[in-house]
C-alpha positions as CSV (number, residue, x, y, z in Angstrom):
1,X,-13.7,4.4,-13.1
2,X,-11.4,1.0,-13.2
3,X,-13.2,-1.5,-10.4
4,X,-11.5,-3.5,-8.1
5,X,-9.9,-6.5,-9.3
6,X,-8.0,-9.6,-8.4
7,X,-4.5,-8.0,-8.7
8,X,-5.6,-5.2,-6.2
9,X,-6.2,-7.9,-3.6
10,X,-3.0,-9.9,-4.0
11,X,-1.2,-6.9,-4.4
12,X,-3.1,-5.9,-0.8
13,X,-2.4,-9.4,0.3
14,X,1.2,-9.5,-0.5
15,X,1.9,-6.0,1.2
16,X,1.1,-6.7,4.3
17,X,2.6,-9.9,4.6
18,X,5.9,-8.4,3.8
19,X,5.5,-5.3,5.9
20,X,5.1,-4.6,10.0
21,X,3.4,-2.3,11.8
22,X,0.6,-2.4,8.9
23,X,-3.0,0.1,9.9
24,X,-5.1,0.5,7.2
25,X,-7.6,3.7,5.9
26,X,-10.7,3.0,4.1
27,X,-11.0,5.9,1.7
28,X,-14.8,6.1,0.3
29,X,-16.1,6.3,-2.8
30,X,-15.8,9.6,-4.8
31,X,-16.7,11.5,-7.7
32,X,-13.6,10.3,-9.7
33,X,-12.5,7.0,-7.7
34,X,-14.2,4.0,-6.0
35,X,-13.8,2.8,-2.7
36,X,-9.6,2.6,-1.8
37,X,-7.6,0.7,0.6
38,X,-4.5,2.7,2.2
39,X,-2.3,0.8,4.0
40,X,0.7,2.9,5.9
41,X,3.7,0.5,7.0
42,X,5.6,1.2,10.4
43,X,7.9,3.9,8.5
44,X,5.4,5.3,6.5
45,X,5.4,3.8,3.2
46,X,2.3,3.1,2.1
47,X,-0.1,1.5,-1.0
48,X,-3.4,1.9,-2.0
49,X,-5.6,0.0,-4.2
50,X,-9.7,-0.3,-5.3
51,X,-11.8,-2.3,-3.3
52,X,-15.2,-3.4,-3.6
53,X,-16.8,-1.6,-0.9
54,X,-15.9,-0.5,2.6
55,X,-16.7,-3.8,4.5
56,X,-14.9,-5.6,2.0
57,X,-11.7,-3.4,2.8
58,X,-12.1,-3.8,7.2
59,X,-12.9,-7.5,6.5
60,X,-9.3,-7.5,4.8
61,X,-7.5,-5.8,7.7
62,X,-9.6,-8.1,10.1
63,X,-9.0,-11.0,8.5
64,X,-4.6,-10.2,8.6
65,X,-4.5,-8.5,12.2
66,X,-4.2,-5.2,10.7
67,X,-6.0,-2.4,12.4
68,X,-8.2,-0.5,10.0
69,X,-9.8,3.2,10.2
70,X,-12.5,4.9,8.7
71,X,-10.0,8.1,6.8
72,X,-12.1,10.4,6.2
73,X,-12.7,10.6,10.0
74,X,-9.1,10.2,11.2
75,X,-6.9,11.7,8.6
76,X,-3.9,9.7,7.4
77,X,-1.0,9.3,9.8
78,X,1.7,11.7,9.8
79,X,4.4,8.8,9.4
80,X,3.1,8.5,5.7
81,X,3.5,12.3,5.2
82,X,7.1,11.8,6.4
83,X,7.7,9.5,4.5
84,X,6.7,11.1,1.2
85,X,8.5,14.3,2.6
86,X,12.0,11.8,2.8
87,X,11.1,10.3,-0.7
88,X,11.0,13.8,-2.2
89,X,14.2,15.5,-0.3
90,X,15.9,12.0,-1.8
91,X,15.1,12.1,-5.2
92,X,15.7,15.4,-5.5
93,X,19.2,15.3,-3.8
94,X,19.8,12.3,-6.5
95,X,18.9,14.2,-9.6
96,X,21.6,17.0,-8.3
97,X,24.0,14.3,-8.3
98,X,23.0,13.3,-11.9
99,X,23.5,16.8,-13.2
């Protein structure tokens, strides 16, 4: 498993500076993947990246005002669903205009 790095963090950083409505999910560690960061935007898109450990990734919320969530007691929102569900119906609708 690739640890967290410093690209992960800017990449976190930059996000939610460029983003509103910003809560983020604190996936734990797994079999087959470290600790992760999920941050869902006000429309649903989202990002996740490696972090070094759970209190790393609520110290990052807390530190740029966004709310932050244990996930694997609250789920992911449904806006993020809806927004992959949108992403799909779009790509697909483009690739039958490519054909």
């Amino acid at each position: 498993m690739r640890a967290a790095g410093r690209g992960d963090e800017e990449h976190l950083r930059t996000w939610v500076q460029e983003r509103r409505g910003v809560e983020g999910f604190v996936e734990p560690r797994t079999a087959v993947s470290e600790v992760t960061l999920l941050l869902v935007a006000h429309d649903g898109e989202w990002t996740r990246r490696r972090v070094p450990s759970v209190k790393w990734a609520h110290d990052f919320c807390n530190r740029h005002q966004v709310p932050s969530y244990d996930a694997a007691v609250v789920g992911v929102p449904q806006r993020m669903r809806d927004y992959n569900s949108r992403v799909r119906q779009a790509q697909k609708e483009q690739l039958r205009r490519d054909q």
